[in-house]
VEXLORO-759896 format. One line per 3 residues: their letters; for each residue x, y, z of N, C-alpha, C, O. Coordinates in pm, 1 decimal. Layout:
residues N
a) X,Y,Z,X,Y,Z,X,Y,Z,X,Y,Z  ... $
end
This chain:
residues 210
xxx) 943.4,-978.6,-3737.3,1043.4,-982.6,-3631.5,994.6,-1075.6,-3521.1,880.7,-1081.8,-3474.8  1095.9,-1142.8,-3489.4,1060.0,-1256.7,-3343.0,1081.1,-1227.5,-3241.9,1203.2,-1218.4,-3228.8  1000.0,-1191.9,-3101.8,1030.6,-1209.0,-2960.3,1039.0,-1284.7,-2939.5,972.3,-1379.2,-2981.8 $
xxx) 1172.1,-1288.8,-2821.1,1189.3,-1363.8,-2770.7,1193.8,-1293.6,-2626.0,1245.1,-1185.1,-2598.7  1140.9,-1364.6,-2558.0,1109.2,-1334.5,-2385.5,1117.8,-1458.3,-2279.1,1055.8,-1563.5,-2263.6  1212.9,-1400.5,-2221.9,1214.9,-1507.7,-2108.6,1204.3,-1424.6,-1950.1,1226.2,-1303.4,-1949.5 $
xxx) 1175.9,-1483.4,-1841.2,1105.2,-1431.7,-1738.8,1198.4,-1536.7,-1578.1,1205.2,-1655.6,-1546.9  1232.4,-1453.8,-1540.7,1289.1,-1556.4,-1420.6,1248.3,-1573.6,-1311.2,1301.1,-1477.5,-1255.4  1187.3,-1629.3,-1227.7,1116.9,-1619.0,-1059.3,1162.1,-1770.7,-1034.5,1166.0,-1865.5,-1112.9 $
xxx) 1192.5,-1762.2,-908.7,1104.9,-1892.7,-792.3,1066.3,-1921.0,-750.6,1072.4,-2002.4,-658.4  963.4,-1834.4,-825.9,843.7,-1849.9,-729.7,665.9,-1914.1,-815.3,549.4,-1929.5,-778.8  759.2,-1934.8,-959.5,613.6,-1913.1,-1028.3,687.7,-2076.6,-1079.7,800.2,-2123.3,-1061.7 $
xxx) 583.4,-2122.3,-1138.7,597.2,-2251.1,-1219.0,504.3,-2225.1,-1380.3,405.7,-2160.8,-1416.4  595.8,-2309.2,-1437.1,521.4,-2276.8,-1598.3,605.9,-2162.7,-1654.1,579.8,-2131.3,-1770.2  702.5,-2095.2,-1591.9,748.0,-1909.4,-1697.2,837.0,-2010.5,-1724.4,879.9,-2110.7,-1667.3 $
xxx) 859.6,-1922.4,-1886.5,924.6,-1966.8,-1980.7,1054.3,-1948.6,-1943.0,1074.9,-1833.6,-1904.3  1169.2,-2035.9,-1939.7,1345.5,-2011.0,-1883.1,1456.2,-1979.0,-2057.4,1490.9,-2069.5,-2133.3  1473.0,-1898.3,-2067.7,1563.5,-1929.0,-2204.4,1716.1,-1923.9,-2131.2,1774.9,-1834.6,-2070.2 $
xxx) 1748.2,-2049.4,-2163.3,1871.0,-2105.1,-2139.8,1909.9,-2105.8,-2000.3,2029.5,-2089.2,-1976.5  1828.9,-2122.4,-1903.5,1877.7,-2117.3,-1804.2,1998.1,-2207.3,-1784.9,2016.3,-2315.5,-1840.8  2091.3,-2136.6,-1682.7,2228.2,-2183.9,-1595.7,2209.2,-2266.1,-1506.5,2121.8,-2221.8,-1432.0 $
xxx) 2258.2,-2399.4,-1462.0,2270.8,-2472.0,-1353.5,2230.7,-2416.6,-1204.0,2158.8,-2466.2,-1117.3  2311.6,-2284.6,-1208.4,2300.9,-2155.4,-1098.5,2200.5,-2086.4,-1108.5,2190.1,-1993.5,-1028.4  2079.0,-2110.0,-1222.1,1937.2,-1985.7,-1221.4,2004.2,-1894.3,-1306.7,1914.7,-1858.1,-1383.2 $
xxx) 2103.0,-1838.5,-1337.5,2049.8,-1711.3,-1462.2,2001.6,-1720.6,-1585.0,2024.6,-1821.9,-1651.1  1941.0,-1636.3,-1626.1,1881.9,-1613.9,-1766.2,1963.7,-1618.4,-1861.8,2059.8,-1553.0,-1821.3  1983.0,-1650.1,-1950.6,2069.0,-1582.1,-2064.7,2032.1,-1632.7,-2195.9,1960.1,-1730.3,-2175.2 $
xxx) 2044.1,-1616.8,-2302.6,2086.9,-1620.4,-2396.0,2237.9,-1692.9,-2502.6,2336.8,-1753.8,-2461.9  2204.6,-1659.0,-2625.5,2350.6,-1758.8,-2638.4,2408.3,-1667.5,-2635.9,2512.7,-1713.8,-2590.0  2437.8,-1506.5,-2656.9,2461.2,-1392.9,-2612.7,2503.5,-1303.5,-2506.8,2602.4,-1230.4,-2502.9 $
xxx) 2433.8,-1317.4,-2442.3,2402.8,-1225.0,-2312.1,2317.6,-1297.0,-2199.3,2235.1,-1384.3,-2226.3  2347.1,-1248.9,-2058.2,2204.1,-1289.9,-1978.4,2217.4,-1157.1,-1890.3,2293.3,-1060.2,-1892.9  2110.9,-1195.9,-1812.5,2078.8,-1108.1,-1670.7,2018.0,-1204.8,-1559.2,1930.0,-1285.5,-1589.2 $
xxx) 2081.8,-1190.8,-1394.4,2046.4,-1236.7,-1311.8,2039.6,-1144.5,-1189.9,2050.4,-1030.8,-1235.8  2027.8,-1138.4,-1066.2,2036.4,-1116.8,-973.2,2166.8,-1148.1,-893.7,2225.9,-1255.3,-906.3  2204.5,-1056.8,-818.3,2325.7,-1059.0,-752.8,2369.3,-1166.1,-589.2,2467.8,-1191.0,-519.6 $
xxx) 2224.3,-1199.0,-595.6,2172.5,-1303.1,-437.4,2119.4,-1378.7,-507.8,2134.9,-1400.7,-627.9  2024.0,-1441.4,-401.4,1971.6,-1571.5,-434.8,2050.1,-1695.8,-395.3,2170.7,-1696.7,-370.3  1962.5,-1807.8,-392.2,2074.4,-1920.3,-339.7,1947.7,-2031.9,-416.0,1828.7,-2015.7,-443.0 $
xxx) 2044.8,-2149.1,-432.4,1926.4,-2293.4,-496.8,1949.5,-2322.1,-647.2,1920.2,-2263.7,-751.6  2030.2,-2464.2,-606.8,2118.1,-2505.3,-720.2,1958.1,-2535.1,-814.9,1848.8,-2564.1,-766.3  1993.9,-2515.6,-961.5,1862.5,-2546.6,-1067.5,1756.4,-2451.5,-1054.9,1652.6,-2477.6,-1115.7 $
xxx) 1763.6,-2325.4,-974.4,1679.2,-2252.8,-925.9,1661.4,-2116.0,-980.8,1728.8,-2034.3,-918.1  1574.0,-2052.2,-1102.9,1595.3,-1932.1,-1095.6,1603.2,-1872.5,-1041.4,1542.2,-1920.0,-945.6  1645.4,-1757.2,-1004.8,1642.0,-1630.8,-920.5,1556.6,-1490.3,-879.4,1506.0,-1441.6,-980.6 $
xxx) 1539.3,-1443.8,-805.7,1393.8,-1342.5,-819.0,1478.8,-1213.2,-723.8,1570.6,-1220.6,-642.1  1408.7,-1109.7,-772.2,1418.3,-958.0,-681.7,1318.5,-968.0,-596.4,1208.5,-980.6,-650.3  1320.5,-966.1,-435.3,1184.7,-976.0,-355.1,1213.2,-860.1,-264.3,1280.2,-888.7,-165.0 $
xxx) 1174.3,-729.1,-278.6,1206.5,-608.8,-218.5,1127.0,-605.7,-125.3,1026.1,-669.2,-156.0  1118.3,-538.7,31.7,1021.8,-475.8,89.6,1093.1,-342.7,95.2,1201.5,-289.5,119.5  963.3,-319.3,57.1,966.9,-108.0,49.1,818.8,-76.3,106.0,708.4,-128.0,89.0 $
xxx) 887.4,75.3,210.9,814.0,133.1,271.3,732.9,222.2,199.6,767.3,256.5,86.5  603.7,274.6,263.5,530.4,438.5,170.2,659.6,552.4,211.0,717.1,555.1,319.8  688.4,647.7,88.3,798.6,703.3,127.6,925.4,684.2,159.9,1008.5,761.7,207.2 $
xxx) 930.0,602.4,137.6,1108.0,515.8,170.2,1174.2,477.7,29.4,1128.5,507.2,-81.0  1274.9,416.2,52.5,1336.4,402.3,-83.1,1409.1,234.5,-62.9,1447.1,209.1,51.4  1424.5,143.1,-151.8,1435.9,51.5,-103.1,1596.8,22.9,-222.5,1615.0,110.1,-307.5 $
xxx) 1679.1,-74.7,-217.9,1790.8,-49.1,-299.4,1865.2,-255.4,-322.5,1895.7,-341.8,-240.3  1864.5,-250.5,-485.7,1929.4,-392.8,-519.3,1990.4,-364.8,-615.1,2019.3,-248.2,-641.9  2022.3,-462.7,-685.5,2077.0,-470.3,-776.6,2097.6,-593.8,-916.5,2102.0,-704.7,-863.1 $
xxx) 2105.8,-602.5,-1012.5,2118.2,-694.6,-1103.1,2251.0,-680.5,-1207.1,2295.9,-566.7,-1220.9  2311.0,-782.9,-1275.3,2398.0,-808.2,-1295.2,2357.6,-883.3,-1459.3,2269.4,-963.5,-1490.2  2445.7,-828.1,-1525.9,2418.4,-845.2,-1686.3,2555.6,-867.6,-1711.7,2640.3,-818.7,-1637.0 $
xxx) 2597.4,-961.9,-1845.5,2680.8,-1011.0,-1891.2,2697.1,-1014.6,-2048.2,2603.6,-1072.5,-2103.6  2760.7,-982.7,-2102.8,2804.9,-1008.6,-2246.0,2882.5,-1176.8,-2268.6,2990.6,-1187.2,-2210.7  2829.2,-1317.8,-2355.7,2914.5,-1403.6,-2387.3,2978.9,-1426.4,-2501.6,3030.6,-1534.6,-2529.4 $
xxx) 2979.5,-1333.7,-2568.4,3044.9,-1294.3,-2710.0,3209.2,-1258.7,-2714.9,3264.1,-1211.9,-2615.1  3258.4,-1276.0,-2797.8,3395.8,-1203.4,-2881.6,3406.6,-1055.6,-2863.4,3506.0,-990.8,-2830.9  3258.5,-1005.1,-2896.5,3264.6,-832.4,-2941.5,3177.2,-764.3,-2851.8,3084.5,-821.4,-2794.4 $
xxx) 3208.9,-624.6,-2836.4,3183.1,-534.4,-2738.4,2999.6,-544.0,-2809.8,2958.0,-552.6,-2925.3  2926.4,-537.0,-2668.8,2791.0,-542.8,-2649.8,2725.5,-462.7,-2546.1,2738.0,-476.9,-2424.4  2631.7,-349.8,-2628.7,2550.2,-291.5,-2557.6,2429.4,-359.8,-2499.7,2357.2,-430.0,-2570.4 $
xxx) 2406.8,-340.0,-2372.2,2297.0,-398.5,-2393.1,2201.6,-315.4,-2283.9,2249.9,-312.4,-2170.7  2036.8,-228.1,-2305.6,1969.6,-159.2,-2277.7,1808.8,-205.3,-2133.5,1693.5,-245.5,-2149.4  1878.4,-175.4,-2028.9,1778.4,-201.9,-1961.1,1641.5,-126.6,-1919.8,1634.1,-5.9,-1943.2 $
xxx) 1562.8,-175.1,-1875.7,1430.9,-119.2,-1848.6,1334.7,-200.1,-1784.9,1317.2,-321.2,-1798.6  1264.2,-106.6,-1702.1,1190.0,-166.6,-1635.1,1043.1,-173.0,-1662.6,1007.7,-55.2,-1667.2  920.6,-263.6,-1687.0,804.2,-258.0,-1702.5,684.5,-364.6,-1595.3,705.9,-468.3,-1532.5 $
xxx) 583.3,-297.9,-1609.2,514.2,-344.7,-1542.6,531.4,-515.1,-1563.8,615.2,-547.4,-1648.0  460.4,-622.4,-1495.8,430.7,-705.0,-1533.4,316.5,-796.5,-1423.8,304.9,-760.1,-1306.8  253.7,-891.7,-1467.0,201.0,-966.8,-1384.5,169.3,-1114.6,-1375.7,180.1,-1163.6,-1488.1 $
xxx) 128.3,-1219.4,-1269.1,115.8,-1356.8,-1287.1,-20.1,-1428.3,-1287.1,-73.5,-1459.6,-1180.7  -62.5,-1447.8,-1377.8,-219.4,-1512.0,-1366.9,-217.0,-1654.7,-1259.7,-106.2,-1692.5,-1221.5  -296.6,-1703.4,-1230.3,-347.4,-1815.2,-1172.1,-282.7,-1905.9,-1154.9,-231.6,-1936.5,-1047.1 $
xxx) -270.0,-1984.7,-1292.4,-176.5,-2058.2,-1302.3,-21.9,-2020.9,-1277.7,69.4,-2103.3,-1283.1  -13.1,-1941.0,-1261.5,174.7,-1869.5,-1189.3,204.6,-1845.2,-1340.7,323.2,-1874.6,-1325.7  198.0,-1820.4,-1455.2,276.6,-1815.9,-1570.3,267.6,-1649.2,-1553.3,169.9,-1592.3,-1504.5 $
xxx) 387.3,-1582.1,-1602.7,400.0,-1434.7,-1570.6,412.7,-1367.1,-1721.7,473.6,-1415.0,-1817.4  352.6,-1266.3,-1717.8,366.4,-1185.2,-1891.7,383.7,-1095.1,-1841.5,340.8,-1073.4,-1728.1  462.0,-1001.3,-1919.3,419.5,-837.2,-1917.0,306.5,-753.5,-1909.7,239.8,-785.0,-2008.3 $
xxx) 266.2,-692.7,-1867.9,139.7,-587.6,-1850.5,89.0,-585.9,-1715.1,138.1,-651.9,-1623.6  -10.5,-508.8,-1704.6,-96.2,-505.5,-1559.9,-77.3,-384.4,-1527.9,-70.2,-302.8,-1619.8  -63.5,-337.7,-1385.2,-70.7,-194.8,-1316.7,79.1,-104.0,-1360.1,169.8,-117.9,-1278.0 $
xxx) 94.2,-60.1,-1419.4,217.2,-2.5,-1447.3,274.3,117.9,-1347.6,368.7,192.5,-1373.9  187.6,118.2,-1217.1,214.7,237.5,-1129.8,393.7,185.7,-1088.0,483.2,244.2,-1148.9  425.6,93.7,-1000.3,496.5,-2.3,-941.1,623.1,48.0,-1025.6,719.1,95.0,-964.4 $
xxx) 624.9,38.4,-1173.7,742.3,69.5,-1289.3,807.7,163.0,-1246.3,925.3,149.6,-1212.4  730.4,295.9,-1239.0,768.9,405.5,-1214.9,825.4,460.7,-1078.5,858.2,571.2,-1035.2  821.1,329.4,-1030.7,899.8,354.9,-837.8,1036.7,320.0,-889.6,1116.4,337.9,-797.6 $
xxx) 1101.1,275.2,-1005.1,1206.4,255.6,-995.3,1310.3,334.6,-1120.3,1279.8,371.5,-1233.7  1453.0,342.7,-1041.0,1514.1,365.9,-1060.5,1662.0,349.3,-1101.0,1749.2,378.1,-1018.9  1702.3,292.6,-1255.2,1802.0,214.9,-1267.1,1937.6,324.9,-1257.9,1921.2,446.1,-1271.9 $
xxx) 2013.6,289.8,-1243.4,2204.7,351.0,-1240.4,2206.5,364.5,-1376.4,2233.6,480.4,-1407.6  2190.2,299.5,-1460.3,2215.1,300.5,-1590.3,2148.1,179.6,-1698.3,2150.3,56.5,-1696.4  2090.4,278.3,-1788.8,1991.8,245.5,-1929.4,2042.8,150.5,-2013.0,1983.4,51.5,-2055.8 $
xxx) 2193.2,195.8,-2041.9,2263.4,158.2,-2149.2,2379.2,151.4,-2121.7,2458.3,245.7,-2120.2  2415.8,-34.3,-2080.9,2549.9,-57.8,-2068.9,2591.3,-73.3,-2142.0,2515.3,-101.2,-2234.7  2755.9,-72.0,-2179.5,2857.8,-115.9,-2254.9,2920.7,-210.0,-2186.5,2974.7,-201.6,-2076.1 $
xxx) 2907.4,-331.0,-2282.9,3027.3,-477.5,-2232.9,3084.2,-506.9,-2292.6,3048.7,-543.2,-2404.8  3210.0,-507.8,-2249.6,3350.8,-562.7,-2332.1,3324.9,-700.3,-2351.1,3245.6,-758.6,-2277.2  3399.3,-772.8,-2466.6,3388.1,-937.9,-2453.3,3416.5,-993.4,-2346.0,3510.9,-973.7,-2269.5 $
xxx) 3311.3,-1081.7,-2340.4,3273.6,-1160.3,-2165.5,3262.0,-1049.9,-2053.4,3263.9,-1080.2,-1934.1  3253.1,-953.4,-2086.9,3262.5,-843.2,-1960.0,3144.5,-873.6,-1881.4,3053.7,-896.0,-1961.5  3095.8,-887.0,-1740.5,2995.9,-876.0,-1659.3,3002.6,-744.2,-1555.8,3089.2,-712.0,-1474.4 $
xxx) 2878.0,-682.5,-1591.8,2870.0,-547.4,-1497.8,2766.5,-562.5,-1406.9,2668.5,-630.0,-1438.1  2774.5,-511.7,-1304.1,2640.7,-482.9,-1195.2,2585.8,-316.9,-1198.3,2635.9,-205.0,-1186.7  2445.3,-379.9,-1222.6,2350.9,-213.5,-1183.2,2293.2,-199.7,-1100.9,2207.0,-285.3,-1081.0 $
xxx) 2304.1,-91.7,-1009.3,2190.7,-75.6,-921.5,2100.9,-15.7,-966.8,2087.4,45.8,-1072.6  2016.7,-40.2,-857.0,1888.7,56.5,-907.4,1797.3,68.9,-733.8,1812.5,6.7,-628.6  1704.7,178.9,-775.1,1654.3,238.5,-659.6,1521.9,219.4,-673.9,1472.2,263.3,-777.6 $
xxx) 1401.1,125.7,-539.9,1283.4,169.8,-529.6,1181.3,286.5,-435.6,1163.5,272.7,-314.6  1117.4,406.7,-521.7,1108.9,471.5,-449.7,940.8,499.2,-404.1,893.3,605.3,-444.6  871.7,429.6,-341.5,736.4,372.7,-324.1,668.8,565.2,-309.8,765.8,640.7,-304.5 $
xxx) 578.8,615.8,-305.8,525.3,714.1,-298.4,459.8,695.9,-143.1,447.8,594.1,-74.9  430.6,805.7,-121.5,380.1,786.2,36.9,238.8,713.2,77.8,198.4,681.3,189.6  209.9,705.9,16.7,70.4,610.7,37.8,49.1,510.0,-77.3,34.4,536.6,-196.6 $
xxx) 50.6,361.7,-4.2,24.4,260.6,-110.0,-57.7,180.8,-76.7,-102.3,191.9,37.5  -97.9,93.1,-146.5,-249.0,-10.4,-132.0,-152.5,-149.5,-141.3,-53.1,-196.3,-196.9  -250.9,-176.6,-51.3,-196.4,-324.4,-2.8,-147.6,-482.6,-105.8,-173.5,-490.6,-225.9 $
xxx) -106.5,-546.5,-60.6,-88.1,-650.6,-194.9,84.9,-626.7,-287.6,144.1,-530.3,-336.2  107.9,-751.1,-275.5,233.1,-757.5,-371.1,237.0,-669.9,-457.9,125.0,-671.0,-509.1  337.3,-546.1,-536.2,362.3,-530.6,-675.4,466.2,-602.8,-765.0,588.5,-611.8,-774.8 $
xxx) 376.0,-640.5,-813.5,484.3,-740.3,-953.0,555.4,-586.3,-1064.8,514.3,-471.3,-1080.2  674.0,-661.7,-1121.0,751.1,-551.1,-1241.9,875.0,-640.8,-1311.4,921.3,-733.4,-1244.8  915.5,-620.1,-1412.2,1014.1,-716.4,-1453.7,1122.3,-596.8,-1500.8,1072.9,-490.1,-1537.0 $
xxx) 1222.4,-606.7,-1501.3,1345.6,-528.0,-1537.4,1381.0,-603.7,-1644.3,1388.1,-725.8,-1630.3  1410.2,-539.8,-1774.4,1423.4,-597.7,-1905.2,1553.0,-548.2,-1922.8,1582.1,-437.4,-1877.9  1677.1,-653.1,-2014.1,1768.4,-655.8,-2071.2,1750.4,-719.1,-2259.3,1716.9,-822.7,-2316.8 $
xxx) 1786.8,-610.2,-2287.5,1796.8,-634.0,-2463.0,1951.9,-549.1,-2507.0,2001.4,-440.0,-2478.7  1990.9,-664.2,-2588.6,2090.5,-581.4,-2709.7,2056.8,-479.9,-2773.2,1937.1,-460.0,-2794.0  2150.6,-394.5,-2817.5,2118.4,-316.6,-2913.3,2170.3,-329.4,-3020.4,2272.4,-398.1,-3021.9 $
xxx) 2141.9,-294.4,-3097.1,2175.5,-376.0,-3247.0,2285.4,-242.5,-3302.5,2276.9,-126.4,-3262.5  2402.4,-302.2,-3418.8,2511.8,-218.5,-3428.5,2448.2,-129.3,-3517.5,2338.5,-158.7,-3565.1  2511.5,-11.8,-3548.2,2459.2,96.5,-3660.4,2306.3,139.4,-3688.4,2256.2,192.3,-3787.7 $
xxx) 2242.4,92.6,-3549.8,2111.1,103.7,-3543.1,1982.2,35.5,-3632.1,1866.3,64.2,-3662.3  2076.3,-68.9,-3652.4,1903.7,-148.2,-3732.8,1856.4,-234.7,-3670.4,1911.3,-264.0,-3564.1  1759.6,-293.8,-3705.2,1685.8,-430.9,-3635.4,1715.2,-540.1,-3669.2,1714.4,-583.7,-3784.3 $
xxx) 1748.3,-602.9,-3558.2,1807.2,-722.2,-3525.8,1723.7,-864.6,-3591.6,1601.1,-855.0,-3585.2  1762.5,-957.8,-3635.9,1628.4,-1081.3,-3706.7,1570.2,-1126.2,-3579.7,1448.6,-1107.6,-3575.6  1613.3,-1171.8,-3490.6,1543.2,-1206.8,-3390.6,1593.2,-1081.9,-3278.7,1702.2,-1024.7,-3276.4 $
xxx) 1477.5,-1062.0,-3190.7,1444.8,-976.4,-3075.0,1490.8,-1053.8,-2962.5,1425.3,-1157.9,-2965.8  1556.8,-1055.8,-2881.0,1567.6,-1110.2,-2770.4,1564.9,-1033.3,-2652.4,1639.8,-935.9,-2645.0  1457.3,-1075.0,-2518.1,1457.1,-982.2,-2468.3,1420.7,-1060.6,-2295.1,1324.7,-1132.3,-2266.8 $
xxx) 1548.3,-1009.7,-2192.5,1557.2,-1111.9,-2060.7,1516.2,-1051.4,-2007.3,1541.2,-931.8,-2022.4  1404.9,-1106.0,-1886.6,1385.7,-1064.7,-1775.5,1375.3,-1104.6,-1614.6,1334.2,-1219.2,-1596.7  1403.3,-1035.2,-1505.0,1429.3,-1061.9,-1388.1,1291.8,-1041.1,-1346.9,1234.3,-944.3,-1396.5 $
xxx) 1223.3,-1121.2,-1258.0,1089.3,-1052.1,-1193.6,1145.9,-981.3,-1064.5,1246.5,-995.0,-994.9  1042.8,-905.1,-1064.4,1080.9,-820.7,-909.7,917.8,-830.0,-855.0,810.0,-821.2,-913.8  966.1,-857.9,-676.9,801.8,-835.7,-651.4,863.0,-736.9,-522.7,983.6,-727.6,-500.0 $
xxx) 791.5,-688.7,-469.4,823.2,-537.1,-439.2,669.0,-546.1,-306.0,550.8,-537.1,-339.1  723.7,-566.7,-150.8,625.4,-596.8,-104.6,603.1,-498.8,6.8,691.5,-457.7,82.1  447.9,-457.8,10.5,488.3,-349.5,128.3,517.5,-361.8,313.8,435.0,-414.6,388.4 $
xxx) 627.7,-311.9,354.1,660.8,-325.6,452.9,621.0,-212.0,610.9,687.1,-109.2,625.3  500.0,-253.0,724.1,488.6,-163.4,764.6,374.8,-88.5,728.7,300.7,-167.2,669.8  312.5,44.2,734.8,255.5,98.5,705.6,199.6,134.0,594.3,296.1,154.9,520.9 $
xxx) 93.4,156.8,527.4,71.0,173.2,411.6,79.5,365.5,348.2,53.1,430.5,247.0  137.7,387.7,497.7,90.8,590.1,486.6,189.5,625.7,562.3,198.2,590.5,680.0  284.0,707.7,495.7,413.3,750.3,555.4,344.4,903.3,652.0,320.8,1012.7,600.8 $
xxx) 327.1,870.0,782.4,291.0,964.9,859.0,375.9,1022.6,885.8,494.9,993.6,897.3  287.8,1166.8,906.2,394.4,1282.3,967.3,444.4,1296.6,1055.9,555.9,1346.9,1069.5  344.8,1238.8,1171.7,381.9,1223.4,1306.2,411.5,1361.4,1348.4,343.2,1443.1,1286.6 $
xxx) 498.9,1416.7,1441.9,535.9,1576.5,1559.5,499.4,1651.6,1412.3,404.9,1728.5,1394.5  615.1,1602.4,1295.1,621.9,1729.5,1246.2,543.3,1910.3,1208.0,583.8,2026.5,1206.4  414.2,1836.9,1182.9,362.6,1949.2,1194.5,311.4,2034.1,1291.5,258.2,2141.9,1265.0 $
xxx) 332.3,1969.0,1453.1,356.9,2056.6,1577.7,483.5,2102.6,1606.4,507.4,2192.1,1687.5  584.4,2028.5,1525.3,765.0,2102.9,1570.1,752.0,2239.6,1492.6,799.0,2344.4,1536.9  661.7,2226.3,1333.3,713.2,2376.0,1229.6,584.4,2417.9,1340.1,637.4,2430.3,1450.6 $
xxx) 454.6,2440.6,1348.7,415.4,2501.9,1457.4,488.6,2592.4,1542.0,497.3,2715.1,1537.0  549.7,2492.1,1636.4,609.4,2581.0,1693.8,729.6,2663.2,1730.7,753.1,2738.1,1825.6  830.7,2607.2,1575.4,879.8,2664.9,1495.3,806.0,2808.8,1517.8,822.4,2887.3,1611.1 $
xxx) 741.2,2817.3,1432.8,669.9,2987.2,1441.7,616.5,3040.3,1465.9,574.6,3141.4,1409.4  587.2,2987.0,1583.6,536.3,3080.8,1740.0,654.5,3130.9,1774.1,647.3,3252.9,1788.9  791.5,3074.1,1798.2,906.2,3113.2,1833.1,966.1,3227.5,1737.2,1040.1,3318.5,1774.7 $
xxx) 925.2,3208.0,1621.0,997.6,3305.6,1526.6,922.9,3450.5,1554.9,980.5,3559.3,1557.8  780.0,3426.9,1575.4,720.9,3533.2,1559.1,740.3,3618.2,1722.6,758.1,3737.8,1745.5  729.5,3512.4,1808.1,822.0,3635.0,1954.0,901.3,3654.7,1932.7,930.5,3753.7,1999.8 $
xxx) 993.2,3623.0,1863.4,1133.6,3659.0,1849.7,1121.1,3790.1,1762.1,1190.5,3883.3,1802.6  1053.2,3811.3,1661.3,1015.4,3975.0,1624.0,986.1,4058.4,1699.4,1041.7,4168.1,1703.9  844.7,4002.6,1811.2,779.9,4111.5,1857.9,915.1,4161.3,1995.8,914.3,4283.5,2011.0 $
xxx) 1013.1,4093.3,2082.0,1100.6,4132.7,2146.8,1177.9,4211.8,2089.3,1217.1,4313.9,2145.7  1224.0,4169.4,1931.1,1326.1,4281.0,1865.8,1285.3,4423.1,1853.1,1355.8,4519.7,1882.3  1144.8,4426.5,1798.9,1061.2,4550.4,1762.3,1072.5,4641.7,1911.6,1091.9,4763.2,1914.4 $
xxx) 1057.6,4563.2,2020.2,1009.0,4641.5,2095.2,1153.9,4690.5,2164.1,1140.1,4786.0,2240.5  1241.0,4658.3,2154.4,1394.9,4718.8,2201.0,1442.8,4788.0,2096.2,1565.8,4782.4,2096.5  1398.1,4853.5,2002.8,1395.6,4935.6,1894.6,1364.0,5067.8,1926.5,1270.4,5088.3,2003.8 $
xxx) 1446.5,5188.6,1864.7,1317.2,5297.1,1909.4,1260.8,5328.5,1808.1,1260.3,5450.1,1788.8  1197.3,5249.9,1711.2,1109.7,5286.5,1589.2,997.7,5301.4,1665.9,947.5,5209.9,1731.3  959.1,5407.3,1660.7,802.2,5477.4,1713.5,707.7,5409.1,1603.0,602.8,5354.6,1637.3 $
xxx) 745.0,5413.8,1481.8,648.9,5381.6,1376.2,602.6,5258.9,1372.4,488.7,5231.3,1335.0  675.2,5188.4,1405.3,694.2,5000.3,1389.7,617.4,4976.0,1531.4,516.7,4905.2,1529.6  655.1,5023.8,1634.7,580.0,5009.9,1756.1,437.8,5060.9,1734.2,349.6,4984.0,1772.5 $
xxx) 402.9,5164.9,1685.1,253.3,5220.3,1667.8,171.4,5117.4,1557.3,48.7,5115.9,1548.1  259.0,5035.7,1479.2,177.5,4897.3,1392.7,193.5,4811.5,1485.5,102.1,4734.9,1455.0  265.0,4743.2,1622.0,209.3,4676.1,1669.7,122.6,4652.5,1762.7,87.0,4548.9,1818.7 $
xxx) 79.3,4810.5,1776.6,21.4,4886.1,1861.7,47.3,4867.6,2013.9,-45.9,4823.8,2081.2  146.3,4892.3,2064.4,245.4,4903.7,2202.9,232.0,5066.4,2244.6,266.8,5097.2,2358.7  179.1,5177.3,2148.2,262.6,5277.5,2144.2,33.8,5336.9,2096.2,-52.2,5284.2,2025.6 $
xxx) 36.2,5463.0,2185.5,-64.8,5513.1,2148.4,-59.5,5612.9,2021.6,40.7,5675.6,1987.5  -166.0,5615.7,1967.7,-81.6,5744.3,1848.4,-98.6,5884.7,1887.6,-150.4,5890.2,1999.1  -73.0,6006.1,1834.8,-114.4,6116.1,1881.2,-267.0,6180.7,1840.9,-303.1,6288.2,1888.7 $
end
């Protein structure tokens, strides 16, 4: 079976373009995937997020069917990274993957149909400094479930940069629940004591015993 992988940025020189558009998208003779922004005629296109520790950051990408016949086609997101020379592959820290969150796995496209997905980044509260690289993958799925002769498989880079703090602080909060329940707990001992439970008063000891 043949991969095929293509990778989109503008930021890297040397990644492989399959079929790129005048306008930067990816595609295929099939299908592509691009980004919903971007600007720069001959220019691929890139996801460049800033996301906070604890925050959630929000884009989107846009996939297309160029066929006659209805086409699934299955997204996902994986780590990826760029060596030296800027050429970008798959692999590296795979933490970054798991901050995100697509709308949907598995589109359905009508002939020529183009859909948009969102998707959600949701950084964890403490992160380490430095760009995260990740690529969001678009592949067909093949009809009646077999394998396809050639693999084709598009991707958008995303770099995902941190904005702000690296440690989502608590700041008041844990002096507001504090005193949160200092308040709760006078607020018992006043009720108890406008009570005439003798018993309840002799546990908070207000009340001598006999």
């Amino acid at each position: 079976m043949k991969l095929r992988l293509a990778i989109a940025s503008a930021l890297l020189l040397g990644v492989a373009l399959l079929g790129a558009t005048p306008a930067g998208a990816i595609e295929s003779a099939s299908f592509g995937i691009d980004t919903t922004g971007g600007s720069g005629a001959g220019a691929a296109r890139k996801l460049e997020l800033k996301v906070r520790a604890g925050g959630v950051a929000r884009d989107e990408v846009r996939v297309w069917n160029k066929t006659p016949d209805p086409m699934r086609v299955r997204l996902s997101v994986a780590p990826a990274q760029v060596d030296k020379a800027g050429a970008a592959s798959l692999g590296g820290d795979p933490a970054a993957a798991g901050w995100v969150d697509l709308d949907a796995e598995d589109v359905l496209l009508a002939p020529h149909e183009a859909r948009t997905v969102a998707f959600e980044v949701r950084p964890p509260r403490e992160l380490s400094a430095g760009t995260k690289t990740l690529a969001i993958l678009a592949e067909p799925v093949a009809k009646g479930g077999s394998a396809p002769a050639v693999l084709q498989r598009l991707a958008v880079m995303a770099y995902l940069n941190p904005d702000g703090a690296l440690s989502a602080s608590l700041g008041w909060l844990p002096l507001a629940a504090l005193a949160a329940l200092l308040a709760l707990a006078a607020g018992v001992v006043v009720t108890a004591l406008r009570k005439p439970d003798t018993a309840l008063q002799w546990r908070l000891g207000f009340l001598p015993r006999a």
